[in-house]
C-alpha positions in Angstrom: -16.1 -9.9 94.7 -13.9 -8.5 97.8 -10.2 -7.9 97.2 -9.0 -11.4 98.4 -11.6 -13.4 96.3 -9.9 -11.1 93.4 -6.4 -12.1 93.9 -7.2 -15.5 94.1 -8.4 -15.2 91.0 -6.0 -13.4 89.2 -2.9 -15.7 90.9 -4.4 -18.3 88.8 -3.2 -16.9 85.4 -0.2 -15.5 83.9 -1.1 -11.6 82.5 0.7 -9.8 79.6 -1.5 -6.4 80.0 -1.3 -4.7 83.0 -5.3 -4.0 83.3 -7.1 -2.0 86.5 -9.6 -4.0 88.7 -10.0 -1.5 91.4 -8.9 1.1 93.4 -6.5 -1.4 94.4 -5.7 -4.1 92.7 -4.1 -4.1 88.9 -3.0 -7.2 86.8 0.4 -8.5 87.3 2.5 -7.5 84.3 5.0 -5.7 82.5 4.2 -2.0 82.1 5.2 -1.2 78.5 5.8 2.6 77.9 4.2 1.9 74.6 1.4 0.8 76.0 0.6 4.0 77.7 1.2 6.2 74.6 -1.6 3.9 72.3 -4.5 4.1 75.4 -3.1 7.7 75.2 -4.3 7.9 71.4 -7.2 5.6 71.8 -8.6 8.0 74.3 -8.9 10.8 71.4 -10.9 8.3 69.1 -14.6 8.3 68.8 -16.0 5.1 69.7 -19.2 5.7 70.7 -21.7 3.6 69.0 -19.0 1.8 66.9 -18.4 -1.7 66.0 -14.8 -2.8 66.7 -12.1 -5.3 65.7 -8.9 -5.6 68.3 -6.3 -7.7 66.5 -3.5 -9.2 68.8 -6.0 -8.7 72.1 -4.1 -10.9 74.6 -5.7 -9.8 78.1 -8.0 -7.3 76.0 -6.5 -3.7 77.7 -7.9 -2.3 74.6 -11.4 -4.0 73.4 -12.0 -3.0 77.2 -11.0 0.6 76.9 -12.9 0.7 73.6 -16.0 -0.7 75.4 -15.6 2.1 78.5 -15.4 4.7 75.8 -19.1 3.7 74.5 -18.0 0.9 71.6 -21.3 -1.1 71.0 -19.8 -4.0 69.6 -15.9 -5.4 69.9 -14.4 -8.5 68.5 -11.4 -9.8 69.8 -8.7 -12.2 68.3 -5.7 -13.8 68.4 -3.4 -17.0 67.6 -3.0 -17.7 71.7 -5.9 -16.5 72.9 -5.8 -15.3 77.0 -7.5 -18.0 79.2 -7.5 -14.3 82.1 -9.5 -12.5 79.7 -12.2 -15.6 78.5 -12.2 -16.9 82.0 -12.0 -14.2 84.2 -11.6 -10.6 83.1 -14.8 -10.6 80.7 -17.0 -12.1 83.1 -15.1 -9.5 85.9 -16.1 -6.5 84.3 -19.4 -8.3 82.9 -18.2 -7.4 79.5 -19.6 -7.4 76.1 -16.3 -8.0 74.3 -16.6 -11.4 72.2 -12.9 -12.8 72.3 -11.6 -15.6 69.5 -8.8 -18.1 68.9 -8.6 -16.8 65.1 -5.5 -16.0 62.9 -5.9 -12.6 60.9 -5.0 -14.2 58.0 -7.8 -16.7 57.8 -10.6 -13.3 58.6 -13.0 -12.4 56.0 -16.3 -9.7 55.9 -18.4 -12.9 56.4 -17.1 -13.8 59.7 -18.0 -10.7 61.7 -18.9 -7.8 58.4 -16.9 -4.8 58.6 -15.7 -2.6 61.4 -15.6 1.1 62.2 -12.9 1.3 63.9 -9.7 -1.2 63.6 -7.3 -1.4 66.9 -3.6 -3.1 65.8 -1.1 -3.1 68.3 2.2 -4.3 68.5 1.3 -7.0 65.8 2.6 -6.1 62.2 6.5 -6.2 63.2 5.5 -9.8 63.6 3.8 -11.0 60.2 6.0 -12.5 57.4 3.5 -11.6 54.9 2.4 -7.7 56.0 1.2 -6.3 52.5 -1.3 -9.1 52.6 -2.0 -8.3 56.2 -3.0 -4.7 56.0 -4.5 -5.7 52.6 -7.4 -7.8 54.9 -7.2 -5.0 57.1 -8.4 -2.6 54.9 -11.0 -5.2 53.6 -12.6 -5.5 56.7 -12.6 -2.0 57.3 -15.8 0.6 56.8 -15.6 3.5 54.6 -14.3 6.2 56.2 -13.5 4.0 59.1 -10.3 4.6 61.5 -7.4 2.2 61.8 -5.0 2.5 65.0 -2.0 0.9 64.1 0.6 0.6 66.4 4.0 -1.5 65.2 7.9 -1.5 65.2 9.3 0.9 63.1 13.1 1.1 61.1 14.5 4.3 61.9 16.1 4.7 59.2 15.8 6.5 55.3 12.9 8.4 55.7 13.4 9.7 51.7 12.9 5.7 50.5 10.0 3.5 50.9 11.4 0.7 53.1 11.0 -2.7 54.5 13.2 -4.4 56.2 12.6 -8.0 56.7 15.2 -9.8 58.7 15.6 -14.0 59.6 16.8 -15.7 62.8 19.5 -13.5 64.8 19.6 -10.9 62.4 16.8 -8.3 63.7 17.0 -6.3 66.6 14.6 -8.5 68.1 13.5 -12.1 68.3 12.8 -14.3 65.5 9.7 -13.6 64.8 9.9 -10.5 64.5 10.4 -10.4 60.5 8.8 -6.8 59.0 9.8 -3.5 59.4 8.8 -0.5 57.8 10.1 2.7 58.0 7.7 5.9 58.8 7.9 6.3 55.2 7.2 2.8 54.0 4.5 2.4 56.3 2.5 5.5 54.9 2.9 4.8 51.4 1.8 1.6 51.5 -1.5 2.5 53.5 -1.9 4.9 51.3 -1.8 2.4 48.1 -4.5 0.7 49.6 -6.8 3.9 50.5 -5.4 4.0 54.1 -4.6 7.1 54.6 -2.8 8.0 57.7 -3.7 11.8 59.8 -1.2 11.8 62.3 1.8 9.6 64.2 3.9 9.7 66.7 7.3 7.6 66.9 8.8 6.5 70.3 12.7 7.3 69.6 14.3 6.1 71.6 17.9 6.0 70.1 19.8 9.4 70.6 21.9 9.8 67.5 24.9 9.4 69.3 23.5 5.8 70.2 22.9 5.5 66.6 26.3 6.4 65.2 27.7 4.1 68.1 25.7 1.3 66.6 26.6 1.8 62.9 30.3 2.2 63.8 30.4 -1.3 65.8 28.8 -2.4 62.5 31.3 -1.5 60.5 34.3 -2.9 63.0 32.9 -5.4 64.3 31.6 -8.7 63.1 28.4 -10.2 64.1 29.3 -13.1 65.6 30.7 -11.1 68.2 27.4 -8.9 69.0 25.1 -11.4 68.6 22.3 -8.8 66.6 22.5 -6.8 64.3 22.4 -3.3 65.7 19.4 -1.6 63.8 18.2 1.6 65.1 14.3 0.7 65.4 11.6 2.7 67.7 7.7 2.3 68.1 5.6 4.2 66.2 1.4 4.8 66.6 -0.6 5.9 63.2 -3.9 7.0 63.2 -5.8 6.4 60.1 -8.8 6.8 58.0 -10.0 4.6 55.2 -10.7 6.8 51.7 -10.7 4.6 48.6 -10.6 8.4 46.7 -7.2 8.1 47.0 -6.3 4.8 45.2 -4.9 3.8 42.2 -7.6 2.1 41.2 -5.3 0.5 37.9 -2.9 -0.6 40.8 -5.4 -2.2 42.8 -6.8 -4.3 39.5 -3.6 -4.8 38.6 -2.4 -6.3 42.1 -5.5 -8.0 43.1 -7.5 -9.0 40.1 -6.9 -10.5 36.4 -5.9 -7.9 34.1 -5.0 -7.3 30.6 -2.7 -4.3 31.2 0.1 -5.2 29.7 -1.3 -6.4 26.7 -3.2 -2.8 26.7 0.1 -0.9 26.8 1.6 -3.2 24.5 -1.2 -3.1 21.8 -1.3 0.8 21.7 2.3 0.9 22.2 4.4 2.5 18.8 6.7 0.4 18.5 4.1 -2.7 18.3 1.8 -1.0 15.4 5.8 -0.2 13.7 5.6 -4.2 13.6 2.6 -4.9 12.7 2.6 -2.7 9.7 6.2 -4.1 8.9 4.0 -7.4 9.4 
């Protein structure tokens, strides 16, 4: 396919990765800096020989970068699946990547099994119910498998465990996106679930004097006037491993099975046998 027969191709769909074709022609879209620093990281991973799950693919930048890097299998999904990646890109680069219209909510192990490596970009920020989220996450994961997970993160309160999960106008972004962690938050709660994260890197880009500003128009200002609420909130990449060695495995009965703790703690609790005996 010569360069003209390419863009012919390509001006028939709208693109939301910016993805190389040749020497001279790239995708039509908007460059994210972000974007750059996750292919930076995915670069680093070993993928050779593994099975792989993109969440959120759009225009598949990544499940094709996985594939270049020697991925033997990759899965694809997402709610709005790209009609440039099924129609044109895959066939383009005579690709392997298997792309479907599938909500990560509705995946289990019997759809595809389980993956050694888990790519989730810019998707989290966006889920109303996360827990549950990176709980099918880490279900569909390998032992000793490695999650990238690339999300929105609160900058703020890195001593406290935090979510913040705001409606309508009051995030810093749109709507939809409704969940945001803090650095902290984010590792804890991998870490409940035997995620365990080995490095990150967060994209501030709020100087504190930025940051200040914002929380002093807070304070003096009412929102109607702003139109958001000013919440300092930067990208952040983790790079995880899955190692069940360090759950709670109490917790995990507890959250995700039936479970007669309490009436364990109760039973063999003092004051109970003071009753009983009273009894």
């Amino acid at each position: 396919m010569n360069n003209e027969e390419i863009q012919k191709n390509i001006d028939k769909y709208t693109f939301y990765h910016r993805i190389k074709l040749n020497d001279n022609i790239t995708t039509p879209a908007l460059g994210k800096p972000q974007i750059k620093v996750n292919i930076d990281e995915i670069n680093k991973i070993n993928f050779k020989n593994k099975k792989v799950l993109d969440i959120g693919c759009r225009d598949g930048l990544y499940s094709f970068e996985a594939e270049k890097l020697g991925a033997d299998e990759i899965i694809a999904i997402d709610n709005d699946l790209s009609r440039a990646a099924t129609e044109f890109l895959i066939p383009f680069f005579n690709s392997k990547v298997k792309m479907y219209k599938k909500n990560l909510f509705d995946m289990t192990v019997n759809d595809y099994g389980k993956f050694d490596v888990i790519i989730f970009p810019g998707v989290l920020y966006h889920l109303r119910y996360p827990f549950y989220a990176l709980k099918i996450v880490n279900d569909l994961l390998k032992d000793d498998g490695t999650l990238i997970l690339e999300t929105a993160i609160l900058n703020q309160d890195n001593n406290n465990a935090l979510l913040y999960c705001p409606i309508n106008d009051d995030g810093p972004y749109d709507s939809t996106s409704c969940s945001f962690f803090n650095k902290k938050g984010i590792i804890d709660t991998l870490k409940s679930i035997g995620i365990k994260v080995t490095d990150c890197k967060l994209s501030i880009k709020e100087s504190f004097i930025k940051i200040f500003t914002k929380k002093f128009l807070n304070i003096f200002f009412k929102k109607k006037f702003l139109g958001k609420n000013l919440i300092a909130v930067c990208r952040g990449i983790f790079i995880c491993k899955k190692d069940s060695s360090i759950v709670n495995q109490q917790d995990i009965i507890y959250w995700d099975e039936t479970h007669v703790r309490h009436s364990k703690h109760q039973k063999e609790s003092k004051s109970y046998k003071d009753f009983n005996k009273i009894k």
